[in-house]
C-alpha positions in Angstrom: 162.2 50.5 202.4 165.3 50.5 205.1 166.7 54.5 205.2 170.1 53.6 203.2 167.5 52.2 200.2 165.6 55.2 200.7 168.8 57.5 200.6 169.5 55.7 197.3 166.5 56.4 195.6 166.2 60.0 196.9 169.3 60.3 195.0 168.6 58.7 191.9 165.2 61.1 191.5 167.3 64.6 192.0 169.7 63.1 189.4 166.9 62.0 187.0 165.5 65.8 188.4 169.0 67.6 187.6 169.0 65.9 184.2 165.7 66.7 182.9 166.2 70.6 183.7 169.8 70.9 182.1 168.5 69.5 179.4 165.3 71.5 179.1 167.2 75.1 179.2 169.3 74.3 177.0 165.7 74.5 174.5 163.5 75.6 177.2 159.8 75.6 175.8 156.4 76.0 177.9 155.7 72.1 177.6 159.0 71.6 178.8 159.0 73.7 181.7 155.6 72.3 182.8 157.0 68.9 183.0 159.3 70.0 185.4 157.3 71.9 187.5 155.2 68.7 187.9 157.9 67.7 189.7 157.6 70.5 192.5 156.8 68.8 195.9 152.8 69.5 196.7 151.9 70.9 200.4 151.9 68.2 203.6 149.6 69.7 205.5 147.6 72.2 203.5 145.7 75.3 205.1 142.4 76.1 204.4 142.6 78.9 206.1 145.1 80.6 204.2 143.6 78.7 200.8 146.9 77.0 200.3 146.1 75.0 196.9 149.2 74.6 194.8 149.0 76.4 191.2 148.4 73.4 188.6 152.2 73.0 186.6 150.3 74.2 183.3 148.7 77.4 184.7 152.3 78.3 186.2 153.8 77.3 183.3 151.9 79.3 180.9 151.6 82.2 183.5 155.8 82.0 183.1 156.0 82.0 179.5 153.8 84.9 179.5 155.8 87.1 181.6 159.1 86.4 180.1 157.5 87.4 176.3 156.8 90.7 177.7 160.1 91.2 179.0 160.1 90.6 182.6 161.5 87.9 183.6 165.1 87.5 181.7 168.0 89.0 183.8 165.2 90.6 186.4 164.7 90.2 190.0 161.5 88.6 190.6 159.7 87.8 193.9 157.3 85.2 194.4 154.8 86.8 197.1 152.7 83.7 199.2 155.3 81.7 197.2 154.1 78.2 199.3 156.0 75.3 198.2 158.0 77.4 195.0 156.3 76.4 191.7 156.6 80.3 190.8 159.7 80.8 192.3 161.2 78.1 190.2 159.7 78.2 187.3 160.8 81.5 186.9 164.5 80.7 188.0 164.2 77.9 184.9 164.3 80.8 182.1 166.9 82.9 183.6 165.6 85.1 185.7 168.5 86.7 187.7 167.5 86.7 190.9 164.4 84.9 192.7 162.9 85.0 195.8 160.2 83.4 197.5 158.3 84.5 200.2 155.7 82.5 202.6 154.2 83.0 206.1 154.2 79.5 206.4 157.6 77.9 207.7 156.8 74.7 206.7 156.3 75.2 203.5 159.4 77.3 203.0 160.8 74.3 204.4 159.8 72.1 201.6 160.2 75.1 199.1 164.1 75.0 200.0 165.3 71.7 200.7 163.8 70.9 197.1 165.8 74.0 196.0 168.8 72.5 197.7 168.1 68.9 195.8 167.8 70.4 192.5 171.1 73.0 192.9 169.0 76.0 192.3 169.9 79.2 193.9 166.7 80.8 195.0 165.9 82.8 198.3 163.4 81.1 200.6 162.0 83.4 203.5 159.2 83.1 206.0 157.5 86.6 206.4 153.6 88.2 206.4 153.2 89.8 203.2 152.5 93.3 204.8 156.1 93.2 206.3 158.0 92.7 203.2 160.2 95.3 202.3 162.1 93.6 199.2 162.5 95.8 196.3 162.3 94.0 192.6 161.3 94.0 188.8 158.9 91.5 188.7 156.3 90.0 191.1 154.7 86.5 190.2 151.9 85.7 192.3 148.7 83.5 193.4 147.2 85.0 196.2 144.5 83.9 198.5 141.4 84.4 196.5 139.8 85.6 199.7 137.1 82.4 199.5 137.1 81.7 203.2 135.3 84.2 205.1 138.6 84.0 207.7 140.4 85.7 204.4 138.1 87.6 202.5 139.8 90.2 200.4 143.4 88.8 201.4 144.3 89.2 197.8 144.2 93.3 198.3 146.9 93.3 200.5 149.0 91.4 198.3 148.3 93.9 195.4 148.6 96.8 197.5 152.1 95.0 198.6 153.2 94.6 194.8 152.7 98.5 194.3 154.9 99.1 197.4 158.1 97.1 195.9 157.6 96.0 191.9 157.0 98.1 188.6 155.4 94.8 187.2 152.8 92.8 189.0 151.6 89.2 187.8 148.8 87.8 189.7 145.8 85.4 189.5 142.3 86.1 190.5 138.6 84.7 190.6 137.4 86.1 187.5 134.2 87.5 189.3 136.3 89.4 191.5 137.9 91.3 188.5 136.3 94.6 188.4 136.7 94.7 192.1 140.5 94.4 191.2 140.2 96.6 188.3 138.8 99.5 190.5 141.8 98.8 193.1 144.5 99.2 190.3 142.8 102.6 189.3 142.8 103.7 192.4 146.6 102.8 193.0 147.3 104.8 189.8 148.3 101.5 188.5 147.0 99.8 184.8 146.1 96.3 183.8 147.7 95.9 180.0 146.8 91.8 179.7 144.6 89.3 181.2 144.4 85.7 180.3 141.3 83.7 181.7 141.8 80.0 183.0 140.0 77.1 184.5 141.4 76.6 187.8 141.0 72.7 189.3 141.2 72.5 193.4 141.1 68.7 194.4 139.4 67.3 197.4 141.8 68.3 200.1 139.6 69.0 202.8 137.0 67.4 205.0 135.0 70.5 204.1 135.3 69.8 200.0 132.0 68.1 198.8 133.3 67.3 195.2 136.3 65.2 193.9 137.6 68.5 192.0 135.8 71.9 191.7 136.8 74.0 189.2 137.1 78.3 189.4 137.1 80.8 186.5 140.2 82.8 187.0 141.8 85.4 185.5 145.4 86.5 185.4 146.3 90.2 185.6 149.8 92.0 184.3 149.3 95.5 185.9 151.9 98.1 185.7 152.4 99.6 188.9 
């Protein structure tokens, strides 16, 4: 396909893009908002050492809807901490929340996070920092951390949490279930409390040379913790 073709059909897909979300917040519902969030371009170059795996569009989605019953998403601020390519950050930006941003330490990702934010006229923040040197105050944090598999990364999801006490009163944020009463012993000692957790069956493709199975799947547990 020549590059004017290509141009064409770029074009065609953000209008077929465009159309499906005006239409879906007009009535938005979880199903809905899944849809679109299949949409959200995946990682080019993935790193395992960093654990990037994009959320699965129905975990996010259902992760969304969860939030915004309790309250906190609707006319908040919310950050999206180790945001990768933005499937937080705009699924939250889809049911109104009133100001989102995303944060990565990977530029290239934040790259793809806001030229797709750009195609689809959203208005969200994109910014390429180490979680430990943001300093961006908000209501709401929506996360998926590293789950500290790699032995490069083990516990990287504490500094995340530890991060989300520094600059939220509401923390979402998804863990490997049998790390949870390491996590519940880190909220205590924060002075923080866990009021809901929803358990999930997480799927990671094969996406390294390192990955022996087609998909493997993780028990993992979201946590809403009150900072």
């Amino acid at each position: 396909m020549n590059g004017t073709k290509q141009s064409s059909a770029n074009k065609i897909y953000a209008k077929k893009v465009l159309d499906m979300i005006f239409i879906a917040k007009l009535t938005m519902k979880q199903k809905d908002l899944e849809i679109i969030l299949q949409k959200v371009p995946n990682y080019e170059r993935p790193n395992p050492f960093i654990e990037q795996y994009m959320t699965p569009a129905n975990i996010a989605a259902d992760i969304i809807f969860t939030a915004f019953r309790f309250g906190d998403i609707q006319d908040k601020k919310v950050v999206d901490l180790g945001c990768g390519t933005g499937i937080f950050s705009f699924g939250v930006k889809l049911v109104n929340a009133k100001e989102v941003v995303g944060i990565d330490i990977d530029e290239q990702c934040i790259k793809i996070a806001k030229n797709y934010s750009e195609k689809i006229n959203e208005d969200i923040e994109f910014i390429t920092k180490d979680v430990k040197d943001v300093d961006i105050e908000c209501d709401t944090i929506i996360m998926n951390p590293p789950f500290g598999a790699q032995k490069s990364n083990q516990k990287a999801d504490r500094k995340f949490i530890e991060k989300g006490f520094e600059i939220s009163s509401v923390i979402y944020s998804l863990h490997l279930s049998k790390t949870i009463s390491f996590m519940q012993k880190l909220v205590a000692a924060l002075y923080g409390e866990i009021t809901h957790s929803k358990d999930y069956i997480y799927p990671i493709k094969h996406s390294h040379t390192f990955h022996k199975k087609k998909v493997l799947n993780h028990d993992v547990t979201l946590l809403r913790i009150i900072t």
